[in-house]
Backbone as CSV, one residue per row, in Angstrom:
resi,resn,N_x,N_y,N_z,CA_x,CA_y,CA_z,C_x,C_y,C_z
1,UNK,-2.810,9.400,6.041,-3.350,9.429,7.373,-4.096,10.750,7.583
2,UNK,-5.055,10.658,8.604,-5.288,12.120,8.936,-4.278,13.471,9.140
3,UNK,-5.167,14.709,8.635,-4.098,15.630,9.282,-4.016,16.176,10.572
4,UNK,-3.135,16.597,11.247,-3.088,17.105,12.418,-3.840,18.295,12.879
5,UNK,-4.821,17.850,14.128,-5.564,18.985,13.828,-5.055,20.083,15.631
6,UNK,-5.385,20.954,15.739,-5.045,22.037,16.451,-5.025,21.242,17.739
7,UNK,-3.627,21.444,18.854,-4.045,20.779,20.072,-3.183,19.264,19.887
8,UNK,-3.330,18.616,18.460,-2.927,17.386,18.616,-1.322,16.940,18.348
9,UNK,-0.948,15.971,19.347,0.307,15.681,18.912,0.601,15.132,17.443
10,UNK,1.908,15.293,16.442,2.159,14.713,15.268,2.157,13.049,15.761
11,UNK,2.741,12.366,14.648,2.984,10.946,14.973,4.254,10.631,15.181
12,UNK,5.002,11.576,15.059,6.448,11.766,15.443,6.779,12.255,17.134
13,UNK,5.847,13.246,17.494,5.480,13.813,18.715,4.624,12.491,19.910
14,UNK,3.856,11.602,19.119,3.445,10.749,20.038,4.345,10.006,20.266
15,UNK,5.376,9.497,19.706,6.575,8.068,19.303,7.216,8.556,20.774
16,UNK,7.931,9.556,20.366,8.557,10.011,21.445,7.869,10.399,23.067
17,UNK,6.734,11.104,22.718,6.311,10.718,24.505,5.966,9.485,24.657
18,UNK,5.854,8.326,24.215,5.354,7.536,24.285,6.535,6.630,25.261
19,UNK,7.745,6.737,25.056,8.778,6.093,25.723,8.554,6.759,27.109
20,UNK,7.736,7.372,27.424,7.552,7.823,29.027,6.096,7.482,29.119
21,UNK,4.906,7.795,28.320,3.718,7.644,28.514,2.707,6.969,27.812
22,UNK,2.692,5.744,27.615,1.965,5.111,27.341,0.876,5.250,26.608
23,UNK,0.305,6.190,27.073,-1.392,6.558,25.970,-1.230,7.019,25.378
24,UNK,0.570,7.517,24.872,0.878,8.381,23.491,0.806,7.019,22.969
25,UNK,1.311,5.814,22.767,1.430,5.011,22.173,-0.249,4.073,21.925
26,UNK,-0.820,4.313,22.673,-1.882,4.201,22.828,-2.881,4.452,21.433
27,UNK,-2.414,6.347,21.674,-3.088,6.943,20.743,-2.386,7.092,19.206
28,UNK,-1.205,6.748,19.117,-0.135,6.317,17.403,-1.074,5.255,17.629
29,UNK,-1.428,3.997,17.694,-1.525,2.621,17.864,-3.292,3.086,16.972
30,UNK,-3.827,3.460,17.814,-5.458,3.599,17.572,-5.055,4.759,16.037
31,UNK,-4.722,5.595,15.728,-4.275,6.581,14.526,-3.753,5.619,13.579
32,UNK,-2.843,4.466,13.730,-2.486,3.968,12.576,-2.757,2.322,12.006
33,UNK,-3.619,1.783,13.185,-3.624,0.685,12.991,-4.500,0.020,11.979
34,UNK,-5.550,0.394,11.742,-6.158,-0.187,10.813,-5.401,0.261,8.891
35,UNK,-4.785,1.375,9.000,-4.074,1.584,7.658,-2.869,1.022,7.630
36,UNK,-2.437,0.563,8.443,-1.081,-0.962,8.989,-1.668,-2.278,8.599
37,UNK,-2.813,-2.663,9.086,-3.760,-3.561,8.411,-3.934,-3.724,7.128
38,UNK,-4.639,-3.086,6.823,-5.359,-3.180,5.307,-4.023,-2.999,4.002
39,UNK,-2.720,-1.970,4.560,-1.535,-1.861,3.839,-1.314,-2.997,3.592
40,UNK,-1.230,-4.129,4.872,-0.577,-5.595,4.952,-1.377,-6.556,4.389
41,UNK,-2.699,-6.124,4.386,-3.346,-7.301,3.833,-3.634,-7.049,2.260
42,UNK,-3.095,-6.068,1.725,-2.768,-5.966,0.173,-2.046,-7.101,-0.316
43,UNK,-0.504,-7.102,0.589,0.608,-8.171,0.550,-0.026,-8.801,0.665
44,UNK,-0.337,-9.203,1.928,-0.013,-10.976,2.081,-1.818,-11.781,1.515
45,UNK,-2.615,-10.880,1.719,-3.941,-11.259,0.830,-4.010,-12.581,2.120
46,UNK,-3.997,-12.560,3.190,-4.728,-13.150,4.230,-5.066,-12.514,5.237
47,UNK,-6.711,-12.353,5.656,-6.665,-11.100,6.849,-6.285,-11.875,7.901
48,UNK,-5.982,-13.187,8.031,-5.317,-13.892,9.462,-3.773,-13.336,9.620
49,UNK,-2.868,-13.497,8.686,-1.717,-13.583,8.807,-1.617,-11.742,8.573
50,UNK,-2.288,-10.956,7.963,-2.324,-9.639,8.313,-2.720,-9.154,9.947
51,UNK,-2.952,-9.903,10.087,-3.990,-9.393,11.708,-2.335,-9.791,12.680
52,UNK,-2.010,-10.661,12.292,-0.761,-11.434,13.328,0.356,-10.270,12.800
53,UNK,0.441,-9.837,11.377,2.134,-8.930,10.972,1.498,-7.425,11.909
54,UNK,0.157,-7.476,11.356,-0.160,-5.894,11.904,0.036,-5.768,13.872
55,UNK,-0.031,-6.774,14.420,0.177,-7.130,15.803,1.854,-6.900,15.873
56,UNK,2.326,-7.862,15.383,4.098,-7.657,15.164,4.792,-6.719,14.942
57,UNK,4.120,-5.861,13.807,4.132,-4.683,13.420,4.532,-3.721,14.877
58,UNK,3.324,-3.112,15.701,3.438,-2.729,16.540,4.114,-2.810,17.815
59,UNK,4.017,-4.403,18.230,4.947,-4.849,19.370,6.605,-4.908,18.968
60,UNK,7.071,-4.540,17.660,8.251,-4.484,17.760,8.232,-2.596,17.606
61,UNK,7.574,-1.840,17.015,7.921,-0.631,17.550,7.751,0.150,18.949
62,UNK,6.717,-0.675,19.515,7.092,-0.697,21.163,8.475,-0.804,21.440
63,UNK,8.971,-2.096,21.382,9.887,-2.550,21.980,11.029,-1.490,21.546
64,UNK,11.034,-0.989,20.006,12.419,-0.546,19.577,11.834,1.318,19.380
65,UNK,11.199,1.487,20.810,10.814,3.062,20.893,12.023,3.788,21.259
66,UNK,12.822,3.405,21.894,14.003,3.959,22.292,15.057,4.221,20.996
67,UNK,14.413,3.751,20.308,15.625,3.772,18.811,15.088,4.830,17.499
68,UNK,13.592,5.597,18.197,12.502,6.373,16.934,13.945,7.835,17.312
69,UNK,14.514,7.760,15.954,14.704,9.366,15.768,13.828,10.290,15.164
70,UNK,12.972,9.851,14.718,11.807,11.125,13.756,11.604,12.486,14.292
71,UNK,11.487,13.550,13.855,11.116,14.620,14.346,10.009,15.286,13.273
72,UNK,10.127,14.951,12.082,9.286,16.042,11.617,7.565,15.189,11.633
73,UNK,6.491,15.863,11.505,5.622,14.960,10.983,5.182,14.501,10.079
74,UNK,4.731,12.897,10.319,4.884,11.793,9.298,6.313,11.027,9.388
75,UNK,7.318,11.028,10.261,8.326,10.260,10.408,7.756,9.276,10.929
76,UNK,6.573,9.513,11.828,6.509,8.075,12.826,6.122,7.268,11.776
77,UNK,5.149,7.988,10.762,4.289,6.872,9.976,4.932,6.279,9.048
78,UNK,6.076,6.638,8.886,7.136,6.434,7.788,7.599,4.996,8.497
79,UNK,7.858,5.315,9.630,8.734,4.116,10.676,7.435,2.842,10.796
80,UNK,6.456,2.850,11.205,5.771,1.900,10.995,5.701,1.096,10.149
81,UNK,5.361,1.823,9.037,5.241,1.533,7.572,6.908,0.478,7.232
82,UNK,7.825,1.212,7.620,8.820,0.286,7.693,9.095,-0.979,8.369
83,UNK,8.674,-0.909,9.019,8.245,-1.896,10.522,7.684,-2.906,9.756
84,UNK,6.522,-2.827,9.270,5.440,-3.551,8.804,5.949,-3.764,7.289
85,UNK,7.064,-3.394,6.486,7.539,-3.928,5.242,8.501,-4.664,5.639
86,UNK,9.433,-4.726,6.354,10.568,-5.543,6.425,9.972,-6.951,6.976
87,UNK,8.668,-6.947,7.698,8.434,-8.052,8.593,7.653,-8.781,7.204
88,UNK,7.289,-8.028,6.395,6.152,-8.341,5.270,7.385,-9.142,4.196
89,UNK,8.455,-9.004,4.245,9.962,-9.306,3.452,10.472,-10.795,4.665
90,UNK,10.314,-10.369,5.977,10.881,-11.311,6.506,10.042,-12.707,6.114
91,UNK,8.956,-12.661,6.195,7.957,-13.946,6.062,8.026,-14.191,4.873
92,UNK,8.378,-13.756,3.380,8.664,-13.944,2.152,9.668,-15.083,2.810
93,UNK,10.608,-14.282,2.610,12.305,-14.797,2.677,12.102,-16.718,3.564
94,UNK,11.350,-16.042,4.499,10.762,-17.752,5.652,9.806,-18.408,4.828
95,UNK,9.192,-17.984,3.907,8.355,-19.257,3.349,10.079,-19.751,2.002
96,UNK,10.742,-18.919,1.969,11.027,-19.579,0.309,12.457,-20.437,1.174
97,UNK,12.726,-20.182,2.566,13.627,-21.118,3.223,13.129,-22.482,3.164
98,UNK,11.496,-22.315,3.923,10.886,-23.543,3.950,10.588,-24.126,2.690
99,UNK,10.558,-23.250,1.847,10.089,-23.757,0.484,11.453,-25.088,0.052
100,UNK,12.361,-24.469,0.494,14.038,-25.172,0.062,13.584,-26.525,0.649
101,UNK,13.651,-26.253,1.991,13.734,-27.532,2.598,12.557,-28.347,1.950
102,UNK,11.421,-28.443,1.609,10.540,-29.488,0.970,10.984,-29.509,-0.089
103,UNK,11.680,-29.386,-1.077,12.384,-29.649,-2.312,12.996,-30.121,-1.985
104,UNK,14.212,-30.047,-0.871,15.176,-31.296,-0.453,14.569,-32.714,0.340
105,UNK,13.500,-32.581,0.679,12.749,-33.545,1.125,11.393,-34.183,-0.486
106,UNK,11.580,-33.573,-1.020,10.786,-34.143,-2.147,9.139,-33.769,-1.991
107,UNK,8.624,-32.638,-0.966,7.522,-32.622,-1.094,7.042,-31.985,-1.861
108,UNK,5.715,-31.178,-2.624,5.180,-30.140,-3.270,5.287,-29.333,-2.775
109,UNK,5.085,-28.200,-3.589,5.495,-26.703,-3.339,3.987,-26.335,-4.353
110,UNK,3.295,-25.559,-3.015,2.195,-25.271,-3.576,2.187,-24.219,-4.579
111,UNK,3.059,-22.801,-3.780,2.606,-21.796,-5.097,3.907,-21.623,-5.120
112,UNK,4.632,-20.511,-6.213,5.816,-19.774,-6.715,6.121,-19.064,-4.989
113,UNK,7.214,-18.659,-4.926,8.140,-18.192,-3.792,8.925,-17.190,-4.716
114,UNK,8.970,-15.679,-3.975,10.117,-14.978,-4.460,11.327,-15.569,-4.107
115,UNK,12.222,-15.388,-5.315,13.717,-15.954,-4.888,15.000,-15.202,-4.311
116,UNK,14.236,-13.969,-4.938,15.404,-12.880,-3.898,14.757,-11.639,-3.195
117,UNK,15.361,-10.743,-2.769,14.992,-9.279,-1.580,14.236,-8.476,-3.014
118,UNK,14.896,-8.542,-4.477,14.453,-7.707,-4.962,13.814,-8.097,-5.836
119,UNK,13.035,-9.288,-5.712,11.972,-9.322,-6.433,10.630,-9.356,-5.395
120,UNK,10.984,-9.449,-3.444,10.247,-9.559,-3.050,9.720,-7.586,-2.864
121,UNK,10.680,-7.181,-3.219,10.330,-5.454,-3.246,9.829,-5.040,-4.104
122,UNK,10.323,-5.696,-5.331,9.430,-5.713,-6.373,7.830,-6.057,-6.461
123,UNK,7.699,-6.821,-5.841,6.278,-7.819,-5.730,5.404,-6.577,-4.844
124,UNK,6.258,-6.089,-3.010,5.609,-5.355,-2.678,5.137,-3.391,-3.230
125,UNK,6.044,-3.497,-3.602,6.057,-1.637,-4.710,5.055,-1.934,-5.606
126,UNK,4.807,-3.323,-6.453,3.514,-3.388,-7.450,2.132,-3.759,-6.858
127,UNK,2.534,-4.372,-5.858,1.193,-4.504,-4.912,0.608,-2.740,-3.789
128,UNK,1.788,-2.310,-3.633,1.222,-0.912,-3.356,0.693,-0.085,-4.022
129,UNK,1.257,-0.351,-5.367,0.673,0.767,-6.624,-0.490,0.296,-6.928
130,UNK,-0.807,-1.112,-7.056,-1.759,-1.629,-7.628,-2.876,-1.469,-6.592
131,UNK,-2.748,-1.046,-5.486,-4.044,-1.080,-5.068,-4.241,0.516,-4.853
132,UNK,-2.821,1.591,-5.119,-3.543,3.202,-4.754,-4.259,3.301,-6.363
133,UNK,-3.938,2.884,-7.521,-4.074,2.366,-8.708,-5.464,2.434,-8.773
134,UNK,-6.281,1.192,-7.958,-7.933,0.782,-7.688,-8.152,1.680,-6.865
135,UNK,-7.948,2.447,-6.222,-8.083,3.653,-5.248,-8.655,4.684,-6.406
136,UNK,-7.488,5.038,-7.036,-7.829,6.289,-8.156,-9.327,6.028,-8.748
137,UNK,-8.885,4.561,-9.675,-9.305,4.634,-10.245,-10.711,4.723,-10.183
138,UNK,-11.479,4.153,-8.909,-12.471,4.412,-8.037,-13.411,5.502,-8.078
139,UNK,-12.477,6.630,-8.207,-12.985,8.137,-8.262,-13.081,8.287,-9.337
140,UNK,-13.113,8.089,-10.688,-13.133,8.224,-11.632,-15.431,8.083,-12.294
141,UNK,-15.328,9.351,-12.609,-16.800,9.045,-13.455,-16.828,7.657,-14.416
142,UNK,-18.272,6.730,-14.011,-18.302,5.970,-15.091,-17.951,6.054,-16.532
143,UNK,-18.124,7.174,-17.227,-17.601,7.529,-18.179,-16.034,7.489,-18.341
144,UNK,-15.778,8.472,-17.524,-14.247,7.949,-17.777,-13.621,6.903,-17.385
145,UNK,-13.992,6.083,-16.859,-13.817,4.932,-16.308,-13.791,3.986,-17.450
146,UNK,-14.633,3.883,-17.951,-15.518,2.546,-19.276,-14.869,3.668,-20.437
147,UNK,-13.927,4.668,-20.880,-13.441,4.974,-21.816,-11.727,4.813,-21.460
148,UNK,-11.579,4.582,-20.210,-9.779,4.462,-19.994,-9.889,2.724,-19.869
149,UNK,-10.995,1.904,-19.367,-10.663,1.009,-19.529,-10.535,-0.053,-21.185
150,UNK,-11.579,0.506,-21.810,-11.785,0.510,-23.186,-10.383,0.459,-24.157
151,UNK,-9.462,1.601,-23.871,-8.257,1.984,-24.344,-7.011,1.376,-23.860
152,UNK,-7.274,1.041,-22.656,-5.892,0.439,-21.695,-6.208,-1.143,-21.649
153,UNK,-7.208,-1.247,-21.009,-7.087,-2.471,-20.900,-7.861,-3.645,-21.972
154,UNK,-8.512,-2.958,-22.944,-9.091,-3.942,-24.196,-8.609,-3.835,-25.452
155,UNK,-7.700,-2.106,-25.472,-6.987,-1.997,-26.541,-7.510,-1.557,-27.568
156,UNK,-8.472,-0.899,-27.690,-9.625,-0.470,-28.880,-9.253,1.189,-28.969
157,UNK,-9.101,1.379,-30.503,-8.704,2.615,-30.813,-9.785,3.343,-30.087
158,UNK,-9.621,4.657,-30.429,-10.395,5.773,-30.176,-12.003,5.791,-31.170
159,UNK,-11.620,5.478,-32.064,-13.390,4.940,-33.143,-14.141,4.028,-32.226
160,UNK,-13.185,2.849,-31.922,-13.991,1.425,-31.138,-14.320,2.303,-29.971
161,UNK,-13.778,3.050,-29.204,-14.309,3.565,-28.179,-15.645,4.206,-28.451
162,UNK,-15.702,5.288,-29.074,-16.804,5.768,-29.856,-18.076,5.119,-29.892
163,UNK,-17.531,4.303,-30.907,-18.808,3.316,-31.265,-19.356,2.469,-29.857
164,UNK,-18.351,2.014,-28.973,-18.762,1.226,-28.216,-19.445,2.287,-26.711
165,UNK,-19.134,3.874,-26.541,-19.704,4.273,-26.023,-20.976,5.188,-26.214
166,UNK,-21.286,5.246,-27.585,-21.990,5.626,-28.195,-21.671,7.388,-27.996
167,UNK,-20.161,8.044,-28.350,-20.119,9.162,-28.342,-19.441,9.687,-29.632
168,UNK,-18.768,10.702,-29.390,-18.046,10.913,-30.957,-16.463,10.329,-30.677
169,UNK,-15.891,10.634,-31.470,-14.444,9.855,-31.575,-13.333,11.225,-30.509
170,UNK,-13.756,12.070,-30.839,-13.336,13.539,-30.336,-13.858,13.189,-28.505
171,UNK,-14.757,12.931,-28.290,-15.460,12.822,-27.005,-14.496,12.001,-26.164
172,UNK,-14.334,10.375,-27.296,-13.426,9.358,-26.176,-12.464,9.523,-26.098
173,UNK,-11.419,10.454,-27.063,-9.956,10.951,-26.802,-10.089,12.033,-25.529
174,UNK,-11.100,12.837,-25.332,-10.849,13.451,-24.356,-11.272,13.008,-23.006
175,UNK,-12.269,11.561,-23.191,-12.801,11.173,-21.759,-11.429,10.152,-21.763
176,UNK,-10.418,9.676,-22.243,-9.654,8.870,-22.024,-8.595,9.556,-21.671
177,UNK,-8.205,10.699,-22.213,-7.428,12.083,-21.738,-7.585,12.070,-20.181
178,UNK,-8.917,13.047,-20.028,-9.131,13.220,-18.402,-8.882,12.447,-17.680
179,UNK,-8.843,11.163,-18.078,-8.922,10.009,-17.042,-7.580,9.618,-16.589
180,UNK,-6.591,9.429,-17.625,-5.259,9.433,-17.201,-4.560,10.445,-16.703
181,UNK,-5.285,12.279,-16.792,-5.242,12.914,-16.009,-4.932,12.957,-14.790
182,UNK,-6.289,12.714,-14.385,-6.573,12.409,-13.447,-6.409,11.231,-12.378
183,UNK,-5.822,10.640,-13.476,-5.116,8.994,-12.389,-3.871,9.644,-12.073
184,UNK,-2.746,10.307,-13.297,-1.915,11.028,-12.595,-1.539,12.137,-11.932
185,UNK,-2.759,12.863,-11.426,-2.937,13.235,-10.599,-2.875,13.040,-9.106
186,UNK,-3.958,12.392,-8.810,-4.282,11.472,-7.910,-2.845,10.302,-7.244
187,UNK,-2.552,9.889,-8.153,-1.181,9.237,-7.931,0.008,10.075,-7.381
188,UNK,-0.089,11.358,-7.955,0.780,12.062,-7.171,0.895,12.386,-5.888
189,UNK,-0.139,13.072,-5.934,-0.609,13.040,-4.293,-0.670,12.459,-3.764
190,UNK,-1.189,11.057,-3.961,-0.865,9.912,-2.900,0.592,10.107,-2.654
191,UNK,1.468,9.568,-3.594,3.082,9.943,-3.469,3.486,10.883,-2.803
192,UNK,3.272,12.409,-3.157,3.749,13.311,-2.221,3.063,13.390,-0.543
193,UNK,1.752,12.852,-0.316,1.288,12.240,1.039,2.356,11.361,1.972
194,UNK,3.010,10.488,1.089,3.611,9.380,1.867,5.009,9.763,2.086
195,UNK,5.379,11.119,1.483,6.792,11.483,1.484,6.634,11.948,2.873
């Protein structure tokens, strides 16, 4: 999220006036909503049913403002973020109920259903990585880009790289170097951001 700039309340600082004043919630709401969005529509990969959790999302931390202990900043965003995973777990858990019942009724079952909490955490932790993942990797020079994908994802020694980028063999060990560098880099920081 943005950082706090001089003058402005944290998102921990808005939560809490917000149970008296409204345009604190106002202003958390406008600060986090579209990265509540786009988080959710990683999961669920529908911007309809993202648009409805990211709505839910919020109207239940309205409702359960009286219950925000956060104090430091980034608690609030922590609490959202929670908000918006458990509800992202609840609708799992409700399709693979409904899923039951049309198996006991004999109908089709269109796609796979997680079958338990921890494969649906599972599903969401690889869908978070996987998209700060395309984030990184984003920033990455074409070069290093077309030499980490070369190595990772086609599997071609360090020669095939070479040859196929037309550099020396020495060149693609180190543009394939930097690159995972630099993904774990980047990955960190995202990580230590969200702490």
């Amino acid at each position: 999220m943005n950082a706090k700039r001089a003058g402005e309340q944290s998102d921990a600082e808005q939560l809490r006036a917000a149970r008296r004043d409204p345009a604190a919630f106002t202003a958390f709401y406008r600060a986090h909503a579209e990265w509540v969005y786009r988080w959710l529509l990683a999961r669920v990969g529908d911007p309809a049913a993202a648009s409805d959790l990211t709505a839910e999302t919020f109207a239940q931390a309205l409702v359960a403002l009286p219950r925000f202990r956060g104090s430091e900043p980034g608690s609030g965003t922590a609490w959202i973020f929670g908000i918006a995973r458990n509800l992202v777990r609840r609708s799992y858990e409700r399709r693979r109920v409904e899923s039951k019942a049309r198996r006991r009724l004999g109908m089709p079952i269109a796609a796979h259903l997680p079958e338990s909490v921890e494969e649906i955490d599972a599903r969401l932790d690889a869908q978070a990585l996987a998209v700060e993942l395309e984030e990184a990797l984003g920033t990455l020079s074409p070069e290093l880009r077309q030499a980490l994908e070369l190595r990772v994802v086609e599997g071609l020694s360090y020669e095939e790289i070479a040859t196929a980028t037309n550099a020396t063999e020495v060149n693609a060990r180190m543009r394939v170097s930097r690159a995972l560098r630099t993904l774990a880099l980047r990955m960190k920081a995202n990580e230590e951001a969200v702490k």
